[in-house]
N, C-alpha and C positions, 0 to 999 in steps of 0.2 A: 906514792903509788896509788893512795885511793882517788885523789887529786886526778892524776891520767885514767883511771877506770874510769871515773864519773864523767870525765872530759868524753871517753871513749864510748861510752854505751848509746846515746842517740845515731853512732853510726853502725852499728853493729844490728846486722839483718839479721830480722826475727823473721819464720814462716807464722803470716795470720791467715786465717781461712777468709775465702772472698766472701765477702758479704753480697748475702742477695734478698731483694724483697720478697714477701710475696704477699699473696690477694688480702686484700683489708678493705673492712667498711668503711669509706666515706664520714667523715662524722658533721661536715657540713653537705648540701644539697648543692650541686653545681648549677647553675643558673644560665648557662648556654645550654642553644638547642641540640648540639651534639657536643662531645668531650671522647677523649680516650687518651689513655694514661698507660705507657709501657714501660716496661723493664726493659735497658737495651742491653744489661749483663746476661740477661734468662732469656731475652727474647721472650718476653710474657707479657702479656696485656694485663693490667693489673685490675681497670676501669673505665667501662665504657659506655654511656650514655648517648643511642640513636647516631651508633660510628656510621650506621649504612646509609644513611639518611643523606640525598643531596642538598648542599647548602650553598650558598653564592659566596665565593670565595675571598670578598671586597681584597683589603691590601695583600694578603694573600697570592696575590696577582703580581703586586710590585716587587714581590722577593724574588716569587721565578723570573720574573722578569730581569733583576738584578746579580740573577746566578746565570742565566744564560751571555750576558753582557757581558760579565766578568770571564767566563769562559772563552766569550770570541775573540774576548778587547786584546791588544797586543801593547796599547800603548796610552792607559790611564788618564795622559795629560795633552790625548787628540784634541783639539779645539773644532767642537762642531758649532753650527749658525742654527738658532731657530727659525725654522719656516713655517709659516701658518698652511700652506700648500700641504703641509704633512697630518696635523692634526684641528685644520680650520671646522672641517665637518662636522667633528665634536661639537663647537660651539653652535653650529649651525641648528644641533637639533636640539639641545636643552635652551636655546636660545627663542623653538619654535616651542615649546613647552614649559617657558617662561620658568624656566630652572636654572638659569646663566648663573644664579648667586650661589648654585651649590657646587659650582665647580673649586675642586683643591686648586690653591694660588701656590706660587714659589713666587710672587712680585718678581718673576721673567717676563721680557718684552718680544716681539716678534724681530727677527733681526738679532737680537741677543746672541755673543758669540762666549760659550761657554765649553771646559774641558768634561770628558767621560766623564771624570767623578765630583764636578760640580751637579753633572746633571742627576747623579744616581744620588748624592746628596737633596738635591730639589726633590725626587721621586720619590725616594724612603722616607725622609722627614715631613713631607708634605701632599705624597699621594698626587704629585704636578703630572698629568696628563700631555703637556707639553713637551716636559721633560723626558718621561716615557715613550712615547711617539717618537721625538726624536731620537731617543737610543735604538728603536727599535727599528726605525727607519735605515740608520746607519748600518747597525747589524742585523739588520736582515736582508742584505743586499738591495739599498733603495726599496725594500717592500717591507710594509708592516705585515701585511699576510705574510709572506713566506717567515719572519721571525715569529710569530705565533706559531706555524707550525714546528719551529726549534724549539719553544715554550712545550707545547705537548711531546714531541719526540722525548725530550729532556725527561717528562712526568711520566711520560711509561717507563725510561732507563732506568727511574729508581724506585719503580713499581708503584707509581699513583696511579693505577688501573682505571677508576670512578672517577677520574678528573678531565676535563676539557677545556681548553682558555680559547677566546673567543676576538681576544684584548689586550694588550701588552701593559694598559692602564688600571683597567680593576672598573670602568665605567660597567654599569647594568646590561647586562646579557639573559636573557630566558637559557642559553644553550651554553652558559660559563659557569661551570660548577666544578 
């Protein structure tokens, strides 16, 4: 009998009180130019260091980007072609500003025929520009503008108010924050 207790008791529902944080000091200095730290059981911002503050939102960029994708895609293992027609431009102007060497690689070739989630594998791991254009090219109906603008619609639905993408890649923007 104590044999079956003892066997019994890790299934046996106990009521615990929900644990919730709250506001505490820091005991290290955060070292990014803005931070914010919330509680999403309270719904409380616990800490926040320069939240208001616009910042450039580098790969940032390639998440929305790969939540929008993920949202349109119907069918994961589409085989798209890389076309330089799509994002040749890109090269074109870090190419005039003798930046071509800081462009993210996936060691993708033009002509390259690869599935959705090759390409959002090449995007998320590697920040590929090519890869991103061409997803965004697909999903957003042959237009990389109008999938930027599913990017921002997306950023308002879930209340990033202060956000603007300008890019479906994360490449430098004055106007992508």
């Amino acid at each position: 009998l104590l044999s079956a207790a003892i066997f019994l008791l890790p299934f046996i529902c106990v009521n615990t009180p929900e644990a919730k944080a709250v506001s505490f000091p820091l005991k290290s200095s955060i070292r990014s130019e803005s931070a914010v730290l919330i509680n999403l059981d309270a719904d409380t911002i616990i800490h926040e260091k320069n939240a208001d503050t616009k910042q450039m939102p580098g790969p940032l960029v390639n998440i929305m980007t790969a939540v929008v994708v993920l949202e349109e895609c119907t069918n994961i293992s589409e085989e798209l072609t890389l076309d330089p027609a799509v994002y040749g431009s890109i090269y074109d102007v870090l190419n005039a500003n003798d930046r071509l060497d800081d462009l993210p690689s996936c060691d993708i070739s033009d002509g390259d025929i690869l599935t959705v989630e090759d390409l959002l594998h090449c995007m998320m791991l590697t920040s590929s520009i090519e890869a991103s254009n061409t997803l965004a090219f697909r999903f957003g109906g042959n237009s990389v503008p109008k999938f930027v603008e599913k990017m921002n619609a997306k950023a308002k639905e879930i209340g990033m108010t202060s956000t603007n993408f300008t890019n479906p890649d994360g490449m430098f923007d004055v106007n992508q924050y």
